[in-house]
C-alpha positions, 0 to 999 in steps of 0.5 A: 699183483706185481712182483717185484724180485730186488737183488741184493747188493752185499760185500759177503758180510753185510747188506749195502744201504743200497737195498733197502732203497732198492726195496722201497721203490719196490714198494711204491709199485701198485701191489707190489709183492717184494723179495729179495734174492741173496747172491752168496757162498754163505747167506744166512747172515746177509738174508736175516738183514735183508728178511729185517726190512720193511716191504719184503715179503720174502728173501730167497737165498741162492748159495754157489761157492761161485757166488763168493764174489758177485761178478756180473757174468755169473750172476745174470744167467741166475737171476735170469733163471729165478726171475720166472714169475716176476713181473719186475726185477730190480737192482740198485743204480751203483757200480753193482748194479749198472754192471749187472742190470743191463746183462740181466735185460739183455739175456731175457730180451728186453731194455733196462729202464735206468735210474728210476726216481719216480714210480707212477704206476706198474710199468710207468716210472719217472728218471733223469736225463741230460746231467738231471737238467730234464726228467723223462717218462718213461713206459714199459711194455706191460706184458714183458718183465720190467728190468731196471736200476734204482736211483738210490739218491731219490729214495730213503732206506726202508724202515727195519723191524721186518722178520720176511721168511728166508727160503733156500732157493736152487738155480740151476742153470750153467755158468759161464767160465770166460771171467774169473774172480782174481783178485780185489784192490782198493784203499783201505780207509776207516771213512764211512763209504762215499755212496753211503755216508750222512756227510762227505767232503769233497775236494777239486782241482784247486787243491793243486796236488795229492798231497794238499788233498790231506787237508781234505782228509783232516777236515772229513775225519774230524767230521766222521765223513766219507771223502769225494772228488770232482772229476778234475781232481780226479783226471789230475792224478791226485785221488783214485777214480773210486772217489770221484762224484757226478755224473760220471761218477757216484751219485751220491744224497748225503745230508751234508756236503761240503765242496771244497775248490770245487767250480761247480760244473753242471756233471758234479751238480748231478751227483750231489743235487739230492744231498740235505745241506751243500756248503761251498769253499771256493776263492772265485765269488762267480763259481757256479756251486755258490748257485745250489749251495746252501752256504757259501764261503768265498776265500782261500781254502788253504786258509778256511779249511785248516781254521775249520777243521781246529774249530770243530 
């Protein structure tokens, strides 16, 4: 039997989809046992939403006042410390976990397998390299604990429905002090999460300015969408960094999304190769996104956009 300890990704109140993903890659290793490991000042409400998922057969919740913020330097030495008994331990491939993950592989002295897509057995597993334009196999060690990231574009939420028993768990192992919890800044927005939105719009380099991007967020909230970027429009100062998409960005699988004067290079076509329905807006007939998009509209976006956005 494997077990597989999958950490839980929150925000102090409620769980990221992102674990539920986590949790059904979990699931396909052959006899895997799934729990799940809550990180937190107060847990119990997040616990009785990871114990609801599918596949889990425990949920163990860690409560340190220094856990209020997940900060990567704290908690890897815990985890360390819980992961004894697991043949496996598991985080989501987002900004948590690519943060967390690799700190985690290097104190117990292994090498993280990154962006897991496919699980071929207990220590094989399939994941992107070269911007997705190859897949690679890739095996672990079988007598060492396998440490890795989930790709979450390639797998759907498990189901809900699950009442897994929630056990308080003691950790006790020294915390590193050279990094603090300061402070948090980010936009405030009422728009659905990017990595977690069912549509998202996204806007590029042809909008021309932060201020054109507001079409952009006219047209996402008519459609109730998150909002992204490609790194041009991004590296040209017209959004935050936060909301850019692609390879080195957010990976993201919505079931729509629209990209709007966005080219098309291969790094922005791996971010979004997961997603159900691509429409492209782009004035160049010859843009590589019309290559991947389901439907493709060429003109003036100052123009389509606006007459989009009215007719919805």
């Amino acid at each position: 039997m494997s077990k597989v300890l999958v950490i839980a990704e929150h925000d102090g109140i409620e769980l990221n989809p992102s674990t539920a993903k986590v949790v059904s890659c979990a699931a396909g290793i052959p006899g895997a046992e799934v729990d799940v490991a809550v990180f937190a000042s107060s847990a119990s409400e997040i616990a009785s939403q990871a114990a609801d998922i599918q596949s889990v057969a425990r949920v163990l919740t860690i409560e340190r006042e220094e856990n209020s913020h997940l900060l990567a330097a704290t908690l890897a030495p815990q985890i360390v410390a819980l992961s004894d008994g697991y043949s496996h331990v598991f985080g989501p491939s987002t900004t948590f976990g690519k943060d967390l993950m690799p700190r985690v592989a290097a104190l117990l002295g292994v090498n993280q397998i990154s962006d897991i897509m496919t699980v071929l057995g207990s220590h094989s597993f399939k994941r992107p390299v070269y911007a997705g334009n190859a897949v690679l196999t890739v095996e672990a060690l079988p007598l060492q604990v396998v440490v890795a990231t989930v790709r979450t574009a390639s797998y759907t939420a498990a189901a809900g429905g699950n009442s897994a028993p929630i056990s308080e768990t003691q950790v006790n192992v020294d915390l590193p002090t050279h990094t603090r919890f300061i402070d948090i800044q980010s936009g405030a927005s009422d728009r659905p999460d990017l990595q977690t939105a069912s549509r998202v719009v996204s806007g590029g380099r042809a909008l021309g300015s932060s201020e054109n991007f507001d079409i952009i967020y006219k047209l996402a909230d008519k459609l109730g969408a998150g909002v992204g970027a490609s790194r041009a429009a991004v590296d040209a100062g017209y959004v935050p960094n936060e909301m850019q998409v692609g390879q080195t960005g957010k990976i993201i699988a919505p079931d729509l999304y629209i990209a709007i004067g966005i080219s098309g290079a291969i790094q922005h076509l791996t971010g979004i190769k997961d997603a159900g329905t691509i429409v492209a807006i782009n004035k160049d007939e010859e843009a590589p996104i019309f290559e991947v998009a389901d439907i493709g509209l060429a003109g003036d976006l100052f123009s389509i956009v606006p007459e989009l956005t009215d007719a919805l």
